[in-house]
N, C-alpha and C positions, 0 to 999 in steps of 0.2 A: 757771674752776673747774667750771660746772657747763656744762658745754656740751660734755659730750658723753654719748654713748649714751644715756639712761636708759629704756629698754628694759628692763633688767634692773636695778632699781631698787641692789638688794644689791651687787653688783658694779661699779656705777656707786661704792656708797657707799665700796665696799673701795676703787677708785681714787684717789676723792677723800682719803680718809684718809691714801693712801700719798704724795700729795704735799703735803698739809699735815702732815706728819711732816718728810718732805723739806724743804719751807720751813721749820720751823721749828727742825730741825735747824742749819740757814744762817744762823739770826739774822732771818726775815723776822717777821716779829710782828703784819702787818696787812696783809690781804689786803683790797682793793677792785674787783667781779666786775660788768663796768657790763656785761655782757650773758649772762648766765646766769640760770640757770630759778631765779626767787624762790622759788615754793615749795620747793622741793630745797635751796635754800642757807635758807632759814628754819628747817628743820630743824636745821642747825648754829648757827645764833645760838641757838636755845632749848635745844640741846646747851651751849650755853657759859654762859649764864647759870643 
């Protein structure tokens, strides 16, 4: 999920958002990202809570 570009922090975000649309769209309901950038996906957990 977070493993790629973020270079472009915005764009990185727009990605991400398109395929957790994507998954969730499919019924996938819980994502587990054992090598992606913590800080970057931390911002989604305090997005969700």
């Amino acid at each position: 999920m977070a493993a790629i570009d973020l270079s472009d922090v915005d764009r990185a975000r727009g990605a991400t958002d398109k395929i957790l649309d994507n998954m969730l769209r499919h019924g996938i309901t819980t994502v587990r990202d054992m090598g992606g950038n913590a800080p970057y996906l931390a911002q989604y957990k305090e997005d969700i809570i």
